[in-house]
C-alpha positions in Angstrom: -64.0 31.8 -22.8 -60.2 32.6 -22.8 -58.3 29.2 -23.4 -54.6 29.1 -22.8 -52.0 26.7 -24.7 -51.7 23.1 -23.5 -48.7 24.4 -21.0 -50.0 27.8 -20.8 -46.5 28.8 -21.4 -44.8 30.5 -24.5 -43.7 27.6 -25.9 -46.8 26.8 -27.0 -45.8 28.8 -29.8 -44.1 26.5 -32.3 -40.9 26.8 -32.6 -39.8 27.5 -29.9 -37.6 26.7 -26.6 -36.1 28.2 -23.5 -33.5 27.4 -21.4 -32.9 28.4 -17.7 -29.5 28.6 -15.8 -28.8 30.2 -12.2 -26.8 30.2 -9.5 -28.3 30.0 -6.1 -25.6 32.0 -4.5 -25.4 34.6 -6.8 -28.9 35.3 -7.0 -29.3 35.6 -10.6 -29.4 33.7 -13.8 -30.4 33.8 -17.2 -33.3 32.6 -19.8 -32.4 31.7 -23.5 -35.1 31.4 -26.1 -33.9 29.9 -28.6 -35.9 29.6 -32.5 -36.1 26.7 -34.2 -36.0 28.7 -37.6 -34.5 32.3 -37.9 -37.6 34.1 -36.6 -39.1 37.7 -37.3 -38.4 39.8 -34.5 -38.7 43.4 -33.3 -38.6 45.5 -30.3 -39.9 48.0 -28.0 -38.6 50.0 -24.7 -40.7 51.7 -22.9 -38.8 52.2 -20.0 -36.2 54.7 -18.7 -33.1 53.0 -18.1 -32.8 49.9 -20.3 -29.3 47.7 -20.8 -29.5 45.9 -24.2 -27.4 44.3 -26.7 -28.0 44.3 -30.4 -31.6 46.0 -30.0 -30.8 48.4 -33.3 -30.7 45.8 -35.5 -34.3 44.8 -34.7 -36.0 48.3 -36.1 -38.1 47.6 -39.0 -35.7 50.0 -41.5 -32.4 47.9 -40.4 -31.7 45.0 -42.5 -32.1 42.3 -40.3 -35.7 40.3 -40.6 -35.2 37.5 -38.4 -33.1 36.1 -35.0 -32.0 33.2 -33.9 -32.5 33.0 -30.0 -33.4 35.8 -27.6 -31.3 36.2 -24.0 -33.2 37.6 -20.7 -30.4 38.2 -18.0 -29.2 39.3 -14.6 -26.6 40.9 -13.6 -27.3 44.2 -15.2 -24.4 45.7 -17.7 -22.3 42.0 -16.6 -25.2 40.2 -17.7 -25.0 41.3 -21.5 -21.9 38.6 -21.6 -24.9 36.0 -21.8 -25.7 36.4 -25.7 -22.0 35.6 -25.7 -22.9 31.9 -24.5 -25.6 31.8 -25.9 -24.2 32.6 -29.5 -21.2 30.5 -28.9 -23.4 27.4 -28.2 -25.6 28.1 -31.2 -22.3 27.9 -33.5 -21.4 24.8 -32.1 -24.7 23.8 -33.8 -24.4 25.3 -36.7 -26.8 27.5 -36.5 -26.3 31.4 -37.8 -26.4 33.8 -41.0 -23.6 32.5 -43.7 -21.8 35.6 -44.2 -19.0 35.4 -46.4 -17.6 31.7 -45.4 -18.7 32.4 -41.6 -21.9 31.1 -39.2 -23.5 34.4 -37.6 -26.1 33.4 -34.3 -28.3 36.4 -34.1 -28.8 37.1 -30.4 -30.3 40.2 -29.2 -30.5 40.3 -25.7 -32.0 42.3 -22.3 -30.5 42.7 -18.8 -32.4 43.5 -15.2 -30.4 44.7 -12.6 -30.4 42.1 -9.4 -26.9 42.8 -8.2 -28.2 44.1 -4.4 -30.5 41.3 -3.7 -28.2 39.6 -0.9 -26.5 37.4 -3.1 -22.9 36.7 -3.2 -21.5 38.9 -6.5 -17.7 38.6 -5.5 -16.7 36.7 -9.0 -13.5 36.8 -9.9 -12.1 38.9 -13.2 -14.8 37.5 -15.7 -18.6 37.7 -14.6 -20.0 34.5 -15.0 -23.0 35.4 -17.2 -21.2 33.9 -20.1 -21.2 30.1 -18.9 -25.0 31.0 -17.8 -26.1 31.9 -21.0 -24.2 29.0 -22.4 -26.2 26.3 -20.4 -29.2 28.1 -21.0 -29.1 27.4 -25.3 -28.0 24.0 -23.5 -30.6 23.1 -21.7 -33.6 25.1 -24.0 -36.6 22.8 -23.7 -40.3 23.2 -24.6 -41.7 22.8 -20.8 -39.6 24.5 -18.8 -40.1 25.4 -15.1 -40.8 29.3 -14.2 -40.9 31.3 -10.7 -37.2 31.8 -8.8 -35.6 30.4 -12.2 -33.2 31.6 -15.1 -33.4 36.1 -15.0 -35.9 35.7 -12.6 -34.1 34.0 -9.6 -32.6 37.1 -8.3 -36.0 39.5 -9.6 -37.6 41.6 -6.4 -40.8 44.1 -6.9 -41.4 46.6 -4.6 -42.0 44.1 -1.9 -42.2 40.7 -2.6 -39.6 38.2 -4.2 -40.3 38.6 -8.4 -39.6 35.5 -11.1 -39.9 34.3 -14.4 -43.2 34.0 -15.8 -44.9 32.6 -18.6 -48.5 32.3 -20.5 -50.1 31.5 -23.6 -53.3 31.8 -24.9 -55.2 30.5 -28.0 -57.4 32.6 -30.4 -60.0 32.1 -32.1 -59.0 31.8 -35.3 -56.3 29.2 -34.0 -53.3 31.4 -33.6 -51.2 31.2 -30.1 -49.5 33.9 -28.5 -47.5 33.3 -25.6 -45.0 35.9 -23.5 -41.6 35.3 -21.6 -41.1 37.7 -19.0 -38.7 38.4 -15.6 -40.5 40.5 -13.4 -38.1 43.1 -11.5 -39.8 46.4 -11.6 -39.6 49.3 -9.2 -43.2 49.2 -8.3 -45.4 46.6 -7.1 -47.7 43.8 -8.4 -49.8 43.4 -5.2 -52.8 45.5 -4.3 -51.8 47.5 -1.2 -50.6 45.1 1.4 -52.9 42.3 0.3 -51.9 39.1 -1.6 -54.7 40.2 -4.8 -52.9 40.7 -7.9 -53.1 43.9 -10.1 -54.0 41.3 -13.4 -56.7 39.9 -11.4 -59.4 40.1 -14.1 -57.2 38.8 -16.9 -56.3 35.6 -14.7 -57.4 32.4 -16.6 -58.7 29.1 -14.1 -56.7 30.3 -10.9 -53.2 30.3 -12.6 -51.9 32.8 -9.7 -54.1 31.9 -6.9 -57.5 33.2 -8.2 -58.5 36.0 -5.8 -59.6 38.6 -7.9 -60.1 42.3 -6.5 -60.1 42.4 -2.6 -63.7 43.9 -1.8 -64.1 46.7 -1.1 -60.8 48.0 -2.8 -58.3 49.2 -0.2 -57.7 52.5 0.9 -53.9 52.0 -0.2 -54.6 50.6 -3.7 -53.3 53.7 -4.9 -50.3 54.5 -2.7 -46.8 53.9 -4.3 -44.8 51.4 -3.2 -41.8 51.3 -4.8 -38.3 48.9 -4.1 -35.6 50.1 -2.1 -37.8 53.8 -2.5 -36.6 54.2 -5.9 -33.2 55.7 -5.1 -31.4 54.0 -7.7 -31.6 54.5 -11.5 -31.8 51.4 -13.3 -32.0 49.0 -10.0 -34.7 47.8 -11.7 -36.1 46.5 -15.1 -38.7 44.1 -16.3 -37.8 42.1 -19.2 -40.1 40.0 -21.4 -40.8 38.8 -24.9 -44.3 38.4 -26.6 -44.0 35.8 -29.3 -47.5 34.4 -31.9 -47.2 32.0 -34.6 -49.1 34.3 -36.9 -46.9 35.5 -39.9 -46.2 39.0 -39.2 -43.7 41.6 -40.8 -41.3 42.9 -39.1 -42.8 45.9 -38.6 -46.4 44.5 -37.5 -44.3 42.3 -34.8 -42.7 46.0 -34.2 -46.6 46.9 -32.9 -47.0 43.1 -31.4 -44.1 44.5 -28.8 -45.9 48.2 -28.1 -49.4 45.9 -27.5 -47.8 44.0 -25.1 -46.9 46.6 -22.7 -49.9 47.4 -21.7 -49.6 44.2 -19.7 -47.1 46.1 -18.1 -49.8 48.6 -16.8 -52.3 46.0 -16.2 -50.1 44.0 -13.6 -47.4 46.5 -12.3 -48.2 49.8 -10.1 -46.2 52.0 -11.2 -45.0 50.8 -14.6 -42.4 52.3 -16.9 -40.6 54.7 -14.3 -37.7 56.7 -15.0 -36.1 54.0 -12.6 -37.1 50.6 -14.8 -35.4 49.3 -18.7 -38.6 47.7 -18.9 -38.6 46.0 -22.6 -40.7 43.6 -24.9 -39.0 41.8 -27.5 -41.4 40.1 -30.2 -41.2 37.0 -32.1 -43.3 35.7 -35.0 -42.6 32.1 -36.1 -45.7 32.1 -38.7 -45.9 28.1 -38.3 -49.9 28.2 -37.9 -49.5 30.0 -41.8 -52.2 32.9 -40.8 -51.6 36.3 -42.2 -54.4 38.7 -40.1 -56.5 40.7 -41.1 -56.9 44.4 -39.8 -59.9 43.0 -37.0 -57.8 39.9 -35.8 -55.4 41.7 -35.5 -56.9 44.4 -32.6 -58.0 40.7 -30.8 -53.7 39.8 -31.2 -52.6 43.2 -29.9 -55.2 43.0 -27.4 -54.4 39.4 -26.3 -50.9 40.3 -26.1 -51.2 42.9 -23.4 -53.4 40.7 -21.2 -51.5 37.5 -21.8 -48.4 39.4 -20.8 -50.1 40.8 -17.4 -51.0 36.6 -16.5 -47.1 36.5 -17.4 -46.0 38.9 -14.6 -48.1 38.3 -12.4 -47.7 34.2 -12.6 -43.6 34.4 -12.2 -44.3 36.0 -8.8 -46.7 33.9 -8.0 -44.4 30.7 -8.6 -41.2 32.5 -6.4 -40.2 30.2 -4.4 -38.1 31.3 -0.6 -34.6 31.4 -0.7 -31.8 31.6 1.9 -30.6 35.2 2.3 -33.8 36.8 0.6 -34.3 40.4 1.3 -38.0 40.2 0.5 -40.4 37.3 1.5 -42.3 35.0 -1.9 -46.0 35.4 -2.5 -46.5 31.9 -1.0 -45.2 32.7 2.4 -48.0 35.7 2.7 
């Protein structure tokens, strides 16, 4: 029997925290995940039209080995200003490389694009994603709430309101693995025109409203729906992270993040489009001390890609309505 973490969210990985900041008329926010300890990290983008900051530094060649905190944003190219906040409020703690008498944060970071989603983007000559990703490290807790919150409060799919989802799940040999994701892809979560999600069979005691597969499958399963008909490159993007406390090298949590996109293809129809910047980050904290071996590691790789489909498909499931939506929440279906 699968058994998720005791708040089936990716903080049940130790060492770890996230923070959530939005604005309710902008539509859009952002997520910090902050590390308790620099934290191996790596990278992987499967998608066509990604926005990223600092994602070089993260192949297993570069230098690097470890981050600080993580930044999922809104706002698409305006939202990279987030790591910004989020670095400047990690200084304030002290926390970076030392480099030559100076404190460096680490702060890779992903954007989504959520700017035509009804809200009102008329800033003024700053976007405001810096602040945002300032109060996110802020407010970085180990339950935090998912669903129209942080990068997902603005997040559509092809026809329902998206969000910010979470999910952990514990191994067998004891290790966790928990993902982080804002769902805003082009294509669709939903069976046809029912409310049964794609990651039906990997759902775990009812976490998104425990349907399953409609029966018989409908004749529409396999027609495309896709948002705003997919006339706009990089209007898109889902955005996650996939994080275990098993001690990984860099370039094992490199393979972590190409595992966890199949949860991608397990809960999104279509996935990966020319249109999406969809991206997994991956973080290994190594507090549970447990180097793998080549077999538990097929059961982490494997546990990644479902855990991350529960992900998805649970931050639309938690979307709450919103004045001035353009497409209705799961929960009003």
């Amino acid at each position: 029997m699968v058994r998720t973490g005791p708040k089936n969210l990716i903080t049940d990985v130790a060492g770890l925290r996230v923070g959530n900041a939005a604005d309710a008329r902008l539509k859009s926010g952002v997520t910090a995940i902050l590390c308790d300890e620099p934290t191996v990290a790596s990278v992987q983008v499967l998608g066509g039209a990604p926005g990223t900051r600092e994602t070089d530094l993260l192949a297993p060649h570069n230098t690097v080995e470890a981050v600080h905190a993580l930044v999922l944003s809104g706002g698409s190219a305006f939202g990279l200003d987030a790591a910004s906040g989020v670095q400047a409020w990690l200084r304030e703690q002290g926390v970076g490389f030392e480099v030559a008498g100076f404190r460096v944060p680490i702060v890779p970071a992903a954007i989504l694009f959520d700017l035509a989603n009804g809200g009102d983007k008329a800033w003024d000559r700053y976007p405001p994603y810096r602040d945002l990703g300032y109060e996110a490290a802020r407010n970085a807790v180990t339950d935090f709430a998912i669903g129209t919150e942080g990068a997902g409060t603005g997040a559509l799919t092809a026809s329902l309101k998206g969000g910010l989802g979470s999910a952990s799940t514990v191994l067998e040999n004891g290790v966790t693995i928990g993902a982080l994701v804002a769902a805003n892809p082009v294509g669709s979560v939903t069976i046809g025109e029912t409310r049964h999600f794609w990651a039906a069979p990997f759902e775990v005691g009812g976490e998104f409203g425990g349907l399953s597969y409609p029966s018989p499958m409908p004749d529409d399963a396999r027609t495309l729906r896709t948002k705003f008909n997919a006339r706009q490159a990089g209007a898109n993007t889902t955005i996650a992270v996939i994080a275990t406390d098993a001690v990984l090298p860099k370039a094992t949590a490199k393979r972590l993040a190409i595992a966890a996109h199949d949860g991608f293809a397990r809960a999104i129809w279509p996935t990966h489009t020319p249109f999406d910047g969809d991206l997994v980050f991956a973080l290994a904290t190594g507090k549970s001390g447990v180097a793998l071996s080549a077999e538990a590691a097929i059961h982490l790789y494997a546990e990644a890609g479902a855990t991350m489909a529960r992900a998805i498909s649970r931050g639309v499931f938690a979307a709450t309505p919103a004045e001035g939506d353009l497409f209705p929440a799961w929960s009003s279906l």
